[in-house]
C-alpha positions in Angstrom: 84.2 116.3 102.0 84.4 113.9 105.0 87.2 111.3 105.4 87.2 108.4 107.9 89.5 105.7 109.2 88.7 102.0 109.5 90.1 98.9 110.8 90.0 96.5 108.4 91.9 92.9 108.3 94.6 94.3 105.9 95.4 97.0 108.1 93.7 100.6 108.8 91.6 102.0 105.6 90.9 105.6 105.0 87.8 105.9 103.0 86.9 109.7 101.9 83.8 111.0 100.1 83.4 113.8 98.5 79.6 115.2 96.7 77.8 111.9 97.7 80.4 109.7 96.2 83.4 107.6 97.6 87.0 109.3 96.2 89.1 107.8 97.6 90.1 103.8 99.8 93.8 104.0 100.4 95.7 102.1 103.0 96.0 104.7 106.1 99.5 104.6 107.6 98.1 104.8 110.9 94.7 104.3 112.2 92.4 106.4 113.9 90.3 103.7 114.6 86.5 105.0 113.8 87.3 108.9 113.8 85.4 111.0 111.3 87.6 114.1 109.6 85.2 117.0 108.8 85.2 119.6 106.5 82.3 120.6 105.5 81.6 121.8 101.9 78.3 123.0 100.0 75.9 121.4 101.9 76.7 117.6 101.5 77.8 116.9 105.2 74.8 114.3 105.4 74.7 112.9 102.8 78.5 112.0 102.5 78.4 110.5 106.5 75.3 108.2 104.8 77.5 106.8 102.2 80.9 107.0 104.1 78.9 104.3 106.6 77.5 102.4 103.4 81.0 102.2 102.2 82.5 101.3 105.5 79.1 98.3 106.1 80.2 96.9 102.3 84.2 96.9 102.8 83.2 94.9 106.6 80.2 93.1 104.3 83.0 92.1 101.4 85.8 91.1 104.4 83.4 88.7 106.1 83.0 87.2 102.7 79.1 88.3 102.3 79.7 91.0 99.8 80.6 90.1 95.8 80.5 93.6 94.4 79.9 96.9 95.6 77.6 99.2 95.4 78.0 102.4 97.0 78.2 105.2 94.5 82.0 106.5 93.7 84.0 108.5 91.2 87.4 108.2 89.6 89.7 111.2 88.9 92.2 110.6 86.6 93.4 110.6 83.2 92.1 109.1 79.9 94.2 105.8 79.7 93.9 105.5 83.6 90.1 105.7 83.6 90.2 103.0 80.6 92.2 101.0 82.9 90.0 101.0 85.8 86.4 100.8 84.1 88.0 97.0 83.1 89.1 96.1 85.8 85.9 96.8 87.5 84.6 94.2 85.1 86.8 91.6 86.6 84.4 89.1 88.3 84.9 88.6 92.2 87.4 85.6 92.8 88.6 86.0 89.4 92.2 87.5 88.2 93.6 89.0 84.9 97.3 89.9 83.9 98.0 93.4 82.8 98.7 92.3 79.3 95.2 91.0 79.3 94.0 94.2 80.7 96.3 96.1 78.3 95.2 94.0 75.5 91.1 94.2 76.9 91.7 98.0 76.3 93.1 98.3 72.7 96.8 98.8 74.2 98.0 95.2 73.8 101.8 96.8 74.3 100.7 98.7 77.3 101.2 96.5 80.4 103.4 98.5 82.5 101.2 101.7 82.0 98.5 99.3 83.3 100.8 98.2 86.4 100.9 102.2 86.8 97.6 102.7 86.5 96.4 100.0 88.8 98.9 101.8 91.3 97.2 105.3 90.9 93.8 103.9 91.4 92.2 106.1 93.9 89.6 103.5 94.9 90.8 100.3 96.4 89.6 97.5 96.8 86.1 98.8 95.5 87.8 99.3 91.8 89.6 95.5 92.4 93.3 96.6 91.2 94.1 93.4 93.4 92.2 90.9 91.0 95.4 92.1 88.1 98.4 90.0 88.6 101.9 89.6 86.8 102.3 86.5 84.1 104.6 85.1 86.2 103.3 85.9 90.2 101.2 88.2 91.7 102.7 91.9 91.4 103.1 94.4 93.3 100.2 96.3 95.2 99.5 99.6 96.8 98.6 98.2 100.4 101.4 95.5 100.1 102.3 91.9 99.1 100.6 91.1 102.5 97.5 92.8 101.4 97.3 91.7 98.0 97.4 87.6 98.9 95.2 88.4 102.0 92.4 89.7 99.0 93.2 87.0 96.5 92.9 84.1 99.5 89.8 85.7 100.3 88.4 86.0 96.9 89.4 82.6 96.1 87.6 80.5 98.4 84.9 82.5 99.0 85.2 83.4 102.6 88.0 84.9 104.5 91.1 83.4 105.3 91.8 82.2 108.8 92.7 85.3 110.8 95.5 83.7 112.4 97.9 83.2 109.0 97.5 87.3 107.8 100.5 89.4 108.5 100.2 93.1 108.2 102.8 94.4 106.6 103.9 97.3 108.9 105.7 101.2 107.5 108.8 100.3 108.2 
């Protein structure tokens, strides 16, 4: 397993891989900027730092506005209803958005909207698996990097090409 930290414009990432596949993009409390966290297991040390970069080229690729999907190999751990939650909402077309009663609804759950919002919160792979493209019926919801975080994406997404730097906020731990 190898884990790194990033810089990214919605604050530091932490992007781990495990086997050859990306785990885990959360939103790192603090950043060491660029340093790799080893630990070696069964042989995959390689070939994890070769798709921790990819990973790390695509999220910089997808924040410049050059990237539309991703394609670095990853894997999802979690339950049934969570995984049926996340395989549609990778089917959510770049720029686009969906409410969690559509998403509930897309699924066969048309009831289930606030398992979705749970879901979408437990979803190990950010950004990547675009829990920021599902929105509230009446604003944007909530999001696990931060209101900040979530417009930043949706600005981005929206007009094709980053927002100006100069308007984004971080949203700092308080």
């Amino acid at each position: 397993m190898i884990t790194k930290r990033i810089s990214s414009p919605i604050g530091p990432l932490s992007i781990t891989c495990r086997k050859g596949r990306i785990t885990q993009v959360g939103f790192a409390q603090q950043s060491n900027e660029y340093t790799c966290f080893i630990q070696a297991d069964e042989g995959y040390l390689d070939q994890e730092r070769c798709v921790i970069d990819s990973a790390e080229r695509e999220l910089n690729q997808y924040f410049s506005g050059d990237l539309y999907a991703f394609n670095v190999p990853f894997s999802l751990s979690g339950g049934e209803f969570q995984q049926k939650v996340w395989n549609e909402i990778i089917n959510i077309p770049y720029g686009q958005t969906r409410t969690y009663s559509q998403i509930a609804t897309a699924i066969g759950n048309p009831k289930a909207a606030r398992a979705v919002g749970n879901a979408c919160s437990a979803n190990p792979v950010a950004i990547i698996v675009p829990c920021h493209r599902v929105v509230s019926r009446n604003g944007i919801g909530g999001y696990g990097g931060g209101q900040l975080a979530k417009e930043y994406l949706l600005a981005l997404e929206a007009k094709g090409s980053p927002p100006p730097s100069n308007n984004l906020l971080i949203e700092k731990p308080i």
